[in-house]
C-alpha positions, 0 to 999 in steps of 0.5 A: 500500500502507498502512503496516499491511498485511503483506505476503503470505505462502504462510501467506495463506488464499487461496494455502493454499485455492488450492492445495487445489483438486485435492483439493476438485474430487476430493472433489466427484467422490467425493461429489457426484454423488448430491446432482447427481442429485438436483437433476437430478431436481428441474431437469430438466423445468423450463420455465425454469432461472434461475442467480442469484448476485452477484460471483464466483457470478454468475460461476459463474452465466454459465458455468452458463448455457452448461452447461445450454444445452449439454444442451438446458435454457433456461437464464438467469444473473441478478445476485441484485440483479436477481432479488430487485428486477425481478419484473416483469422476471424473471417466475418461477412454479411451472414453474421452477427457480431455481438460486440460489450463494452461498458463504457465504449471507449475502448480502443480494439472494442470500436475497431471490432464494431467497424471490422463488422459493419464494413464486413457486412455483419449484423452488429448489436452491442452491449453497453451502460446508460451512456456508452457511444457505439458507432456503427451498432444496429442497437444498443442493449443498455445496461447500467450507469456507467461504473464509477469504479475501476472495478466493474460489478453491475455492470458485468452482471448485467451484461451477462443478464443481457446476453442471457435475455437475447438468447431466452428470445431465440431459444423461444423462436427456435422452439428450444425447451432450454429457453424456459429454463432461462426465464425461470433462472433470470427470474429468480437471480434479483432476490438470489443476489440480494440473498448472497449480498446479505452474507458479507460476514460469510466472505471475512475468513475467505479474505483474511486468507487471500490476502496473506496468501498466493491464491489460485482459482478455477472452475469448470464449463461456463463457471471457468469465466467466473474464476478468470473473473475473480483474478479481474477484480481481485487484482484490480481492487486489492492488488492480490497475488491470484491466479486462474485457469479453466479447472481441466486446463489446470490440472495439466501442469499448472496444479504442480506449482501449487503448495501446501498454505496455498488458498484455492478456490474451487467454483461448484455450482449446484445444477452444474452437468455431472460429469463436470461436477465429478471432475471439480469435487476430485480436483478440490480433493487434490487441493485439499491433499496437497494442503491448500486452504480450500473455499469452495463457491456454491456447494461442499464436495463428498470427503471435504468436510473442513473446507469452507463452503459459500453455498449458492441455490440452484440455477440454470448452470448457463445462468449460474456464473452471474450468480457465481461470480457475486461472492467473488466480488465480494472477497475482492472488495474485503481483501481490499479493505484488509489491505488498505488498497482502495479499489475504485482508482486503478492504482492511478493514485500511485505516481508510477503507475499513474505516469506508466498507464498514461503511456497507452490507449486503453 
């Protein structure tokens, strides 16, 4: 920590826009179901669906990816770096759609992607908050107000509802019995986030562990953009040493480096698809053999009984990572605090950092 940097409050923008997500989620519900129609009506009949975003709506991409392959779509999610510089690796033309988030639409390879896919021809839809400018979108799915924080929260949940609202739409066009499934998860997520919100004393002993300590994450299927997640906003809001990879792409080398008093947390949803379930109860064992101090975000694990559990209800496994990825918020705000780092500045409250980011274009 710098001598400069106050230490957080609950006046901080990212614990005030955190604890705003049951009613942002419950706004989307009212509001954003003929704007996702809408964009269903445009996406729909796509041969290709590209999701683009970079950082946290890349994030919001991946789990995007799974709810559109979820109601039959072809559905890709590509960095925006990618998208805007590797053409000839990512062909797109006239029957595809490109679905481009961006929070504040200020991002450079965001805008370069939103022109790649007009000038191709492409069907283009975006994803973005109250006041983002998205030149070239056919329509714009608004999310929230822009975040205050360098920290996004509401924001990438709501993206993630969005996305999630368009492709309930297209699954009911397509006739998929998946669709209903979607309404009823996104239903019920408002009061399961202000149920999770609720439970800032659950997150503490988490906390006090990651803070201390080198922290890896991992997760399976959709729930692998929940861990990646996690080190986003751990990182960026508590300067914490943590790392993430998708639960089997972990188990392939990286698990070896992973030492006894190592924090790992193990995303298991309820609901999840079984064999993914197995395969994640099996590596939290591991974890635990190896001696890690293990928390485990959404259900216990057969044989683990002195893990820490931060249960979460059952929901659609495509719907669970906006779910998920709350208590992990969480954590990163309270790892914030514990160390003194405000998590709202970026760290542009360090000179050196402050002067070293003005070198670029983000």
């Amino acid at each position: 920590m710098t001598e400069h940097t106050a230490p957080p409050t609950t006046d901080s923008a990212m614990y005030q826009t955190m604890h705003r997500q049951p009613a942002d989620l419950a706004g989307l519900l009212e509001r954003g179901w003929e704007p996702a129609r809408q964009a269903a009506g445009l996406v729909a009949g796509a041969t290709r669906l590209f999701l683009v975003g970079i950082g946290t709506s890349y994030h919001a991409a991946l789990v995007g990816e799974w709810l559109f392959r979820t109601i039959g779509m072809d559905a890709r999610a590509v960095l925006s770096f990618d998208f805007a510089t590797y053409p000839d690796h990512y062909p797109v033309g006239p029957g595809d759609a490109v679905v481009v988030l961006a929070h504040t639409g200020t991002k450079t390879f965001s805008g370069r992607s939103l022109e790649r896919a007009r000038e191709a021809g492409a069907t283009v839809v975006s994803v973005g908050s109250l006041a983002a400018e998205h030149p070239g979108s056919q329509l714009i799915l608004r999310t929230v107000e822009r975040e205050r924080s360098a920290a996004y929260t509401a924001s990438h949940t709501a993206a993630m509802a969005v996305l999630a609202q368009i492709a309930t739409e297209v699954g009911e066009r397509r006739g998929r019995g998946e669709a209903a499934e979607l309404r009823a998860g996104l239903t019920a997520l408002p009061d399961q986030v202000a149920g999770v919100l609720a439970r800032e004393a659950e997150i503490d002993e988490a906390a006090h562990q990651v803070r201390a300590r080198q922290t890896y994450v991992t997760g399976a299927g959709p729930n692998a953009a929940t861990a990646l997640e996690a080190v986003i906003k751990a990182r960026e809001a508590a300067y914490a040493r943590i790392d993430a990879l998708p639960l089997e792409q972990f188990l392939h080398g990286p698990l070896i480096t992973v030492g006894a008093g190592d924090v790992g947390i193990v995303v298991s949803v309820p609901g999840a698809n079984p064999t993914a379930a197995a395969r994640t109860a099996e590596v939290a064992g591991v974890l635990s053999r190896i001696g890690l101090w293990l928390w485990l975000v959404g259900q216990g694990a057969p044989g683990l009984d002195g893990a820490s559990v931060f249960e979460l209800p059952a929901v659609p496994e495509v719907v669970s990572p906006i779910l998920a990825v709350v208590p992990l918020q969480m954590l990163a705000y309270r790892v914030a605090t514990l160390k003194g780092v405000h998590p709202d500045t970026f760290r542009r409250d360090d000179p050196t950092y402050k002067e070293a980011l003005l070198s670029l274009q983000l």
